[in-house]
N, C-alpha and C positions, 0 to 999 in steps of 0.2 A: 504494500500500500504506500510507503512510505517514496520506496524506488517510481514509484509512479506517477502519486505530487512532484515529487522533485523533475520530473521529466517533462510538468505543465510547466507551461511559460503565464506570468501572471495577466499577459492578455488575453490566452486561452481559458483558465479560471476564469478571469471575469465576464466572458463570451457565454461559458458554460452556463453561469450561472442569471445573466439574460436570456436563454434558449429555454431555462428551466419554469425563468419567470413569465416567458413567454407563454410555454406548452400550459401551465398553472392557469392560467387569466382566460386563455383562451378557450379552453376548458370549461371555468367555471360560466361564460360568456354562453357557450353552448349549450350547457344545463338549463340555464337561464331564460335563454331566448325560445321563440315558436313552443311555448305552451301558450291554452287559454288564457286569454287577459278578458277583461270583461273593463269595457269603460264608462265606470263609475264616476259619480260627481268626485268633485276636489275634496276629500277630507272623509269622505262615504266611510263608514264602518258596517260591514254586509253582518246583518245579524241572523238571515235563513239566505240557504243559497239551494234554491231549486225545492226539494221534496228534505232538505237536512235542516234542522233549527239547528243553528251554531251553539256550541257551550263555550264555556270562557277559557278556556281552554284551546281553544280550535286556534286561536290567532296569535299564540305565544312568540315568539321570535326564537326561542332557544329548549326545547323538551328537557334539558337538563334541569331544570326547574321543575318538572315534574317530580324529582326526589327519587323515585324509582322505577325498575326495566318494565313491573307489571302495567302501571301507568304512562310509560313510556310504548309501549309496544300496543294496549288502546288507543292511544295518540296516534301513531302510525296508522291504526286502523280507521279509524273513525278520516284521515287526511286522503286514504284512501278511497272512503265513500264519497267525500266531499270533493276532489278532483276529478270521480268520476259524475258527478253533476255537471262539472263546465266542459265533459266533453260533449255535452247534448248540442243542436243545433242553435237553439234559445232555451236561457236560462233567466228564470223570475227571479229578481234577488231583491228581497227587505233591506234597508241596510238606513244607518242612524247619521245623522248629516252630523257637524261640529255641532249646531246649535240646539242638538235632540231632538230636531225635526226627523220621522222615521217617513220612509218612503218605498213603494214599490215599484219596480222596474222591472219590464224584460228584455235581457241584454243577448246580443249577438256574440258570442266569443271569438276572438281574433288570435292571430298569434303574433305575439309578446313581441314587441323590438329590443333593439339596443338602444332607442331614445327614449324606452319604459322604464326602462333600469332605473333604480331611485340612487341619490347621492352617497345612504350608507354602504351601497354596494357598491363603488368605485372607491371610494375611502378604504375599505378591506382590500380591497386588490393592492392601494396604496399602501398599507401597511406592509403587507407580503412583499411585493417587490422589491421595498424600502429594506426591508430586512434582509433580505437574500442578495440584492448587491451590495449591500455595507457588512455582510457575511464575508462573499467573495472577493471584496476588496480586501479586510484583514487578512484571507487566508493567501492570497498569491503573495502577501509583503511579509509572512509569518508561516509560511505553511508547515516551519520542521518542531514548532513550537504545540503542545499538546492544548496548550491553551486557547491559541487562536482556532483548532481543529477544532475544539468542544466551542466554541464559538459559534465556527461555521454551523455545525449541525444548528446551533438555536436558531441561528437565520433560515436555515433549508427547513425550518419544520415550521416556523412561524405562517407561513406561506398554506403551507398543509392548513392546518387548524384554521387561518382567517379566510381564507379563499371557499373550502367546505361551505364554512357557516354563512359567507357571503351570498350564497343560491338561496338556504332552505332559511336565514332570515328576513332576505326582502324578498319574499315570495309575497305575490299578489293576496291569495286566498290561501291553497292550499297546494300540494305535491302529492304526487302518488306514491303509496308508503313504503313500496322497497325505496324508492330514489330518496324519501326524507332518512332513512333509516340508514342505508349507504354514505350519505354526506356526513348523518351525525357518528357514524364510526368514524369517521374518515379525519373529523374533527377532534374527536377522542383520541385519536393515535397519536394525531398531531400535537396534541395539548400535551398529552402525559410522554411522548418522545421527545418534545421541547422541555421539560421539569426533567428528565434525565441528562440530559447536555446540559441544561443550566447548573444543575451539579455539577457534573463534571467540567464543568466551566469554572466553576470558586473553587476544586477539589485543584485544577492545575493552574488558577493563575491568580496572582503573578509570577507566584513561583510554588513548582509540588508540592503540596502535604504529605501526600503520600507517593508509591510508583502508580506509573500507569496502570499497573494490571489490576491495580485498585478500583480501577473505573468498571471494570468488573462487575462489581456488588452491586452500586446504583442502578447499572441494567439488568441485572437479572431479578432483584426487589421488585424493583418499579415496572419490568417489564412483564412482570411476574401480575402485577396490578391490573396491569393495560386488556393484558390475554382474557383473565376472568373478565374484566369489563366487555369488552368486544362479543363473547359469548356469552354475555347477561344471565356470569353466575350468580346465585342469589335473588338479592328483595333491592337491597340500595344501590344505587349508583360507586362501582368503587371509583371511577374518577374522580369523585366530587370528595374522596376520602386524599387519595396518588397524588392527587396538585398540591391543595393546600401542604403535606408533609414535603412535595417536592419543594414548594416553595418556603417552608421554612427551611429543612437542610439547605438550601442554598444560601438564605440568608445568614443563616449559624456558620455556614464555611466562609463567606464573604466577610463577614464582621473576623472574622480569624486571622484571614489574608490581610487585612484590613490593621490588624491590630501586627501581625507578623512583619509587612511590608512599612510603620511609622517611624523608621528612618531611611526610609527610601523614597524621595520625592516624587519619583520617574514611574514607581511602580505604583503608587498610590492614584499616581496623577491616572495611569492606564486602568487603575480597578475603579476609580469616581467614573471613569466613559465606560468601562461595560456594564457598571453598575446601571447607570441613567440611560442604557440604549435596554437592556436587557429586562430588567425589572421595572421601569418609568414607562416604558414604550409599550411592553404589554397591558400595562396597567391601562397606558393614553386610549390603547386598541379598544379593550372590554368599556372603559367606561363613557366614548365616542360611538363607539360601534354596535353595541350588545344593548347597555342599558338604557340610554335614551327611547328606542323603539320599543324595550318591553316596556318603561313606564308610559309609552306615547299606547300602547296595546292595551294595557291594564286600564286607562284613563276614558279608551275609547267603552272598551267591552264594561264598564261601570254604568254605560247606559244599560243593559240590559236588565232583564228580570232577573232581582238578586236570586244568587245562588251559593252555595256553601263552595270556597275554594275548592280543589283539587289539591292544592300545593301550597306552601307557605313559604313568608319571607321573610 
């Protein structure tokens, strides 16, 4: 592996990792596009679509929220029924204007453009990109360094996780539930394989704590998390356990490195930037990208006839 980096030139790195963000975007662009769109007023919240009454539920932006696989995998169901509503010719849709004016319509479905696309879903494509060439930048100017390597991985996976979630949270209405179901693993991999690079990221820089082969542990633990998650062993979400712990080990190794590297200008000065690109950047992602739309979701679907949550916050 090693004889191999060494053999790229850092304009091929950074080409690479254009090609990747490329094949990434265009991908998720394609998921995206030519399904049913229905064109709704400005601000419309469909609260029945065809022959289905929405629950509060139906419009989440993220099923991780649901807490667990059994409720997770009704959600897919139920996205299933309701996707196959908009493939009817004409579809009658209820749906609650801003002002709580409710209304019905019967709508034509079209297929979706690239001018449909809403602003949170180009902002995730931005994030991913953003990440994966300021990856591939560190790595072509560092590559023999175990530090910049665990680096790189958090930029190739950030891409994974935000680009996934980019499809199945600005979906118009709904997805059909293998494709919601696919993304959201797709997103899980990514999420809890970026929490293991991020480790292994404090674990080697700015300088080892331990050997390399120590990097070992963190993926076979955490990858260990990822597998049962993926085949929803159990009742809970284990991701929702994998991060959080991933995210603290990493901050427990960071404050270490952090306190090992206070007479090292140079090296403090490098662990304050992967600190703020690594930890601050994801943060920036979830709470621009994720949260906003579920609280804009939650706010909408509070017109409805109350109903006892599914999930809690």
């Amino acid at each position: 592996m090693s004889r191999f980096l060494y053999r790229l030139s850092p304009t091929a790195i950074m080409l690479t990792a254009a090609m990747i963000a490329l094949i990434l975007t265009s991908s998720a662009v394609l998921l995206s596009i030519d399904r049913p769109y229905l064109d709704l007023p400005q601000g419309a919240t469909p609260t029945v679509v065809g022959d289905v009454v929405l629950e509060e539920t139906d419009l989440i932006s993220e099923p991780d929220f649901l807490g667990t696989y059994p409720r997770m995998t009704a959600f897919f169901a139920r996205q299933d029924l309701i996707a196959a509503q908009l493939t009817k010719p004409e579809v009658s849709v209820t749906y609650m204007l801003p002002d709580g004016v409710t209304e019905t319509g019967v709508f034509t479905p079209r297929p979706r453009q690239i001018g449909d696309l809403p602003f949170p879903f180009w902002f995730q494509q931005g994030v991913g990109i953003l990440a994966l060439l300021v990856a591939g930048w560190v790595m072509s100017l560092r590559r023999e360094d175990w530090g910049a390597r665990m680096f790189a991985l958090t930029g190739l996976f950030v891409p994974v996780f935000a680009i996934a979630a980019s499809v199945y949270s600005t979906r118009q209405i709904a997805l059909p539930g293998d494709v919601f179901k696919l993304l959201s693993q797709t997103n899980h991999f990514g999420a809890g394989s970026f929490g293991i690079a991020l480790v292994g990221l404090f674990l080697m820089y700015p300088k080892p704590l331990f050997h390399p082969r120590w990097l070992l542990l963190p993926l076979v633990v955490f990858g260990t998390g990822i597998l049962l998650d993926l085949m929803y062993v159990g009742t809970d979400i284990w991701l929702n356990l994998v991060v959080p712990t991933q995210t603290l080990v990493a901050l427990v190794l960071g404050v270490v490195q952090w306190w090992r590297a206070r007479r090292d200008p140079l090296s403090r000065a490098g662990l304050r930037w992967f600190f703020l690109f690594s930890l601050v950047g994801v943060s920036l992602f979830v709470s621009l990208s994720v949260l906003p739309r579920r609280l804009a979701l939650r706010t909408a679907v509070s017109f409805h006839k109350p109903m006892p949550l599914a999930f809690s916050t």
